[in-house]
VOBA-1610 file (N, C-alpha, C; in pm, whole numbers, padded with zeros to 5 digits, always signed):
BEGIN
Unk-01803+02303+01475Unk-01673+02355+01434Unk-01566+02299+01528Unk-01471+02255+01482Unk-01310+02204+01522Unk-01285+02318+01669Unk-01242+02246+01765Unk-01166+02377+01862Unk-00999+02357+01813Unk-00898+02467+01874Unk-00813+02473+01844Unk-00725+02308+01819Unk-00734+02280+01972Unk-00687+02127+02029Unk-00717+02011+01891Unk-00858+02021+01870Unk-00889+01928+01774Unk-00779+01924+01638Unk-00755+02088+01587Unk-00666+02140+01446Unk-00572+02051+01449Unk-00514+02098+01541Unk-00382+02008+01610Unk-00324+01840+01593Unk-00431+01756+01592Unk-00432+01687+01666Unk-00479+01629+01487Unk-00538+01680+01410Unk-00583+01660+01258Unk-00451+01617+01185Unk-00466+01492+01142Unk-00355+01420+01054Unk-00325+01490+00921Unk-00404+01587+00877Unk-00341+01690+00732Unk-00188+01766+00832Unk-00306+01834+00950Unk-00190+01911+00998Unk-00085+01827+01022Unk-00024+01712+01112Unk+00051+01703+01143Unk+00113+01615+01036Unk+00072+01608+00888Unk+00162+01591+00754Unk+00208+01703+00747Unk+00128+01789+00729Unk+00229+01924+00692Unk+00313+01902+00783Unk+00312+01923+00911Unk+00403+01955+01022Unk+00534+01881+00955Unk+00491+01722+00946Unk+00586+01636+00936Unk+00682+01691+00812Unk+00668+01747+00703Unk+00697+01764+00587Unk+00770+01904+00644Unk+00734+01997+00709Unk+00797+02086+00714Unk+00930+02057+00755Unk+00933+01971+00892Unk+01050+01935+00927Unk+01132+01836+00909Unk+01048+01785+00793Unk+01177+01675+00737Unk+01250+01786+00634Unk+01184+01885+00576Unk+01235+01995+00456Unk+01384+02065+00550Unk+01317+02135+00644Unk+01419+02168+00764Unk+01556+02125+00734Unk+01530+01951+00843Unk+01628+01849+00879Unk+01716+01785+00743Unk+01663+01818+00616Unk+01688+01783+00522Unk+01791+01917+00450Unk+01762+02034+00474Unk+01822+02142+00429Unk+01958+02189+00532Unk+01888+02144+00634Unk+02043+02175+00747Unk+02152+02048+00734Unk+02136+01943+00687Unk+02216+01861+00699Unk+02246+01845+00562Unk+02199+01888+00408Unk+02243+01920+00301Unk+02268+01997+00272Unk+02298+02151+00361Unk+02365+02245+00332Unk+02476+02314+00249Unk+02570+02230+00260Unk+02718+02222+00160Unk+02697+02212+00030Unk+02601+02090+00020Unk+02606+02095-00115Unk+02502+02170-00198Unk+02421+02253-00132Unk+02331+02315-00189Unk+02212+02283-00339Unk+02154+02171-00266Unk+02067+02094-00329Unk+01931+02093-00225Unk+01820+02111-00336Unk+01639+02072-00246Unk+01646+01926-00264Unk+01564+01899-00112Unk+01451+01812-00133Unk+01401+01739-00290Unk+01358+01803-00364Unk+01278+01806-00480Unk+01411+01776-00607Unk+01550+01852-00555Unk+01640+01818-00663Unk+01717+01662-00632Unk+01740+01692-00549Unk+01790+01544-00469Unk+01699+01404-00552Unk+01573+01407-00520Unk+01432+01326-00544Unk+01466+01293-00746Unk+01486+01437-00772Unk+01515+01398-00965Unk+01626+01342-00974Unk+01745+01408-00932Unk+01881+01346-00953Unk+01915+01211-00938Unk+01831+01152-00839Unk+01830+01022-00772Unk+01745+00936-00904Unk+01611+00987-00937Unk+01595+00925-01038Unk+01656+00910-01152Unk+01702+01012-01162Unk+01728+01034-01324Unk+01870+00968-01322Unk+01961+00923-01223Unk+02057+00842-01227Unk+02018+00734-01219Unk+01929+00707-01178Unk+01839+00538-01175Unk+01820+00492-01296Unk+01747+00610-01377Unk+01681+00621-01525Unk+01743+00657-01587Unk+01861+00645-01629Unk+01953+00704-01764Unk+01866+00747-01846Unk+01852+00867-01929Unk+01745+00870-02039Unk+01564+00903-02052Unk+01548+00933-01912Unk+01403+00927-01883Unk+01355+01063-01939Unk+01283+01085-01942Unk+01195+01250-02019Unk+01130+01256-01889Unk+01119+01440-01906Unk+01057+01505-01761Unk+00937+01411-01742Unk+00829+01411-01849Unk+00710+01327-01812Unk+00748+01224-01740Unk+00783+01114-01768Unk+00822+01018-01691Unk+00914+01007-01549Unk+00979+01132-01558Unk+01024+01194-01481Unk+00960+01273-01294Unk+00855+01348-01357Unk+00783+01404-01272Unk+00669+01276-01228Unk+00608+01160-01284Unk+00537+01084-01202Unk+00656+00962-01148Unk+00779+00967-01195Unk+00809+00899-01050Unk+00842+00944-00909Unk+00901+01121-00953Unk+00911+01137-00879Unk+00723+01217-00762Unk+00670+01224-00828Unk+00548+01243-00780Unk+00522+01374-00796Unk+00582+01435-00867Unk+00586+01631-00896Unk+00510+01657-01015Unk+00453+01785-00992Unk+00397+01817-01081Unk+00454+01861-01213Unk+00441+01845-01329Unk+00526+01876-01449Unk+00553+01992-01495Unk+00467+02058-01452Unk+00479+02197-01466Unk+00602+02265-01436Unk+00582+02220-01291Unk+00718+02278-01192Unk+00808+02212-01193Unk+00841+02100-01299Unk+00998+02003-01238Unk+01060+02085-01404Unk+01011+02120-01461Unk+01034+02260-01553Unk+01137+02352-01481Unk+01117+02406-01414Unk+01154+02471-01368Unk+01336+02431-01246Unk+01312+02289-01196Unk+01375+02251-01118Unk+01459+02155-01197Unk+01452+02135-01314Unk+01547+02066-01429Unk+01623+02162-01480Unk+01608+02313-01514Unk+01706+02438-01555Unk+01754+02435-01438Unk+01721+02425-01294Unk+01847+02475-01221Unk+01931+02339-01186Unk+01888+02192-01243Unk+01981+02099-01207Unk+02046+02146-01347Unk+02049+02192-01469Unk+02125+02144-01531Unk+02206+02317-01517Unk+02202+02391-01485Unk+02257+02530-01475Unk+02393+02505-01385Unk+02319+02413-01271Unk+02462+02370-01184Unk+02534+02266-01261Unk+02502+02220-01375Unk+02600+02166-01430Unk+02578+01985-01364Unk+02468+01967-01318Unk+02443+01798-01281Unk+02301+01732-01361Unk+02273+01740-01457Unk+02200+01698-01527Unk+02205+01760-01692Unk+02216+01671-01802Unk+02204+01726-01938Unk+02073+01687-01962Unk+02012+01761-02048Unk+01923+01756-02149Unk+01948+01749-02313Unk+01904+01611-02354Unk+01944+01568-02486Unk+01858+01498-02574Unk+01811+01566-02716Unk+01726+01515-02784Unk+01694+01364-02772Unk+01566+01319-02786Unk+01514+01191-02788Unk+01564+01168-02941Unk+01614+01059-03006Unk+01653+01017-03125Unk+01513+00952-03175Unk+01409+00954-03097Unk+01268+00918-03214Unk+01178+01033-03228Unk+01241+01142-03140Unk+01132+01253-03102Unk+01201+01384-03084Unk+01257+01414-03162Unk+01344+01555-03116Unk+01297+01638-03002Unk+01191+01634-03033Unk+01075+01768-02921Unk+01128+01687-02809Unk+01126+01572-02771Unk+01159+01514-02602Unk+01294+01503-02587Unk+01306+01596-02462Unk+01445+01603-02457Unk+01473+01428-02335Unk+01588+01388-02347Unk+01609+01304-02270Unk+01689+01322-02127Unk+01666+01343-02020Unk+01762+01363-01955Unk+01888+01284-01876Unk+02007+01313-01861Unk+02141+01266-01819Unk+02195+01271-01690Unk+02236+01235-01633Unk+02286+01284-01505Unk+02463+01338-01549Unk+02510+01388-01518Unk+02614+01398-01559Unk+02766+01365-01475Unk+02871+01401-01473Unk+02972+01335-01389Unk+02932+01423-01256Unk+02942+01520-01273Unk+02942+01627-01145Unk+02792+01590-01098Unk+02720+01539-01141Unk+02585+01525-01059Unk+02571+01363-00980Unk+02674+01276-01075Unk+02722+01191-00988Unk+02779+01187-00879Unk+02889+01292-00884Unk+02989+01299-00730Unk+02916+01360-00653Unk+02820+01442-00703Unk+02684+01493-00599Unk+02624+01397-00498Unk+02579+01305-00585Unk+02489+01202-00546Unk+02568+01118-00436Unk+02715+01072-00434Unk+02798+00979-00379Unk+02860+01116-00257Unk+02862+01218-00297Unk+02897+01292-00163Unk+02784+01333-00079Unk+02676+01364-00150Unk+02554+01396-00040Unk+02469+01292+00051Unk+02510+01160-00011Unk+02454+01015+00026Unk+02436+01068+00203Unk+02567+01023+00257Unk+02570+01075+00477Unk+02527+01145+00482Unk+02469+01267+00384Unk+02383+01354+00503Unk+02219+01301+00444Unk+02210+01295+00359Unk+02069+01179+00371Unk+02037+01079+00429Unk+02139+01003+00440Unk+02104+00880+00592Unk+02075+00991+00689Unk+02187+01053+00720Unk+02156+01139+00862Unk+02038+01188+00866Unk+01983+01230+00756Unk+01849+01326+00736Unk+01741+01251+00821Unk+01717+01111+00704Unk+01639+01007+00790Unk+01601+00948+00909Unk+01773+00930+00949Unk+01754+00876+01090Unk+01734+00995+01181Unk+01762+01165+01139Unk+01697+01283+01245Unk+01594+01250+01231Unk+01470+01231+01151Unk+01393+01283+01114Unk+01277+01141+01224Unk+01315+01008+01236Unk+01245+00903+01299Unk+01377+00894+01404Unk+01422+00956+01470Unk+01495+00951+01582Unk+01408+00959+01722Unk+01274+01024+01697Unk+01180+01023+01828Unk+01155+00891+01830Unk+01110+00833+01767Unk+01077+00682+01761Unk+01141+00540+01789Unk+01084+00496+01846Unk+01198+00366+01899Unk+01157+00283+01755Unk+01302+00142+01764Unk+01297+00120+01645Unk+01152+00025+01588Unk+01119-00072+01727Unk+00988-00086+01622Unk+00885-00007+01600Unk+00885+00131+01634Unk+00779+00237+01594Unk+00800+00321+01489Unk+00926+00292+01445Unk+01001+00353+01289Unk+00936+00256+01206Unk+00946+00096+01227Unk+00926+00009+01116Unk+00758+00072+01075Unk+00738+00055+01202Unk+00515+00059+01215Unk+00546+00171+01108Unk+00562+00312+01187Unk+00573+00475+01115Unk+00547+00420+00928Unk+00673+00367+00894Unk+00699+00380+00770Unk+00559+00297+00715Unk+00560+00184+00783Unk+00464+00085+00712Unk+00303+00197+00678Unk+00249+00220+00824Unk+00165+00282+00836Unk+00174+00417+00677Unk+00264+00512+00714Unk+00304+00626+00611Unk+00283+00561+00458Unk+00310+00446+00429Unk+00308+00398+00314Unk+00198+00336+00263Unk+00128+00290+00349Unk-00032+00245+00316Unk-00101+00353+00318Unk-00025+00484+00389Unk-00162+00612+00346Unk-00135+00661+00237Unk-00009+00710+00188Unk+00039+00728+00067Unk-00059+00619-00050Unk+00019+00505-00043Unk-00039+00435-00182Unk-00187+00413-00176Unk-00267+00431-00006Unk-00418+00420-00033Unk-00444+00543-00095Unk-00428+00666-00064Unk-00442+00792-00147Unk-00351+00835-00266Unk-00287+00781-00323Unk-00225+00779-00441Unk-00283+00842-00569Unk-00421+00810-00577Unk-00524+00829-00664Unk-00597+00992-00654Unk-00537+01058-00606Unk-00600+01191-00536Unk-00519+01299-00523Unk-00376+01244-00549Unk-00302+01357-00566Unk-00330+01389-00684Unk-00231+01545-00704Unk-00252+01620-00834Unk-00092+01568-00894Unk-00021+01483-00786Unk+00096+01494-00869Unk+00086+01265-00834Unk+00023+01236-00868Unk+00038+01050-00875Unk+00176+01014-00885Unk+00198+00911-00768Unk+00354+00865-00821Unk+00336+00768-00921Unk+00442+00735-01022Unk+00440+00655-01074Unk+00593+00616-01080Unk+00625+00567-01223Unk+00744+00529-01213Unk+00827+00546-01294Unk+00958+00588-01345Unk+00981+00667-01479Unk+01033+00538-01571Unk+01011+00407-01554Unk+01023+00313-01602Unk+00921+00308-01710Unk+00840+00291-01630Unk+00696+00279-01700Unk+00630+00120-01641Unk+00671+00122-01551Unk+00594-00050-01469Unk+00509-00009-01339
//
């Protein structure tokens, strides 16, 4: 059995860890505009993707579909995302970003740099480049194992 020291020192834990406090560093410095993590992540797509449907939606952004259900009524409640019939598929709604979810996106931009650079500020800069590189080969080597797969709302 693991001693405490070992828990610690376990790369799940110190993802969580990491995730907690990028959620943190990410919520204190997006404060104003009162947007998640998780809404930020759609809005960003779905302005990328003019037109994308939640499905395509939730594997780029890597969320589960279930729950971006849920986090698409409160982007469009604040009035920054529409939902609008698919013209081959009524049942699929298409989603929009809208003007106000634009000026979102272009005013919340500085505190997302800021977010970033709090967040790899322990790190000197070639241990940010390594960080990311490293972070990204564990990601796309385990890609296959999440419950929520990224993909891409393109479809490539």
């Amino acid at each position: 059995m693991a001693n405490r020291e070992d828990f610690h020192s376990m790369p799940g834990h110190l993802i969580r860890r990491a995730h907690q406090i990028s959620v943190a560093i990410f919520m204190e410095e997006c404060a104003a505009h009162n947007v998640t993590p998780v809404q930020y992540a759609c809005l960003s797509e779905i302005a990328r993707q003019p037109g994308v449907d939640a499905t395509r939606l939730a594997s780029a952004v890597a969320f589960d579909r279930s729950t971006l259900g849920n986090v698409l009524e409160r982007l469009e409640t604040k009035g920054w995302v529409d939902r609008r019939p698919s013209p081959e598929d009524r049942r699929v709604k298409l989603l929009h970003i809208t003007q106000a979810g634009e000026q979102l996106l272009d005013a919340i931009e500085p505190a997302v740099v800021a977010t970033q650079k709090r967040l790899l500020k322990p790190l000197s800069a070639a241990d940010r480049k390594l960080f990311m590189r490293l972070v990204g080969e564990l990601v796309e080597g385990n890609n296959d194992v999440s419950r929520a797969p990224l993909g891409r709302a393109d479809g490539d």
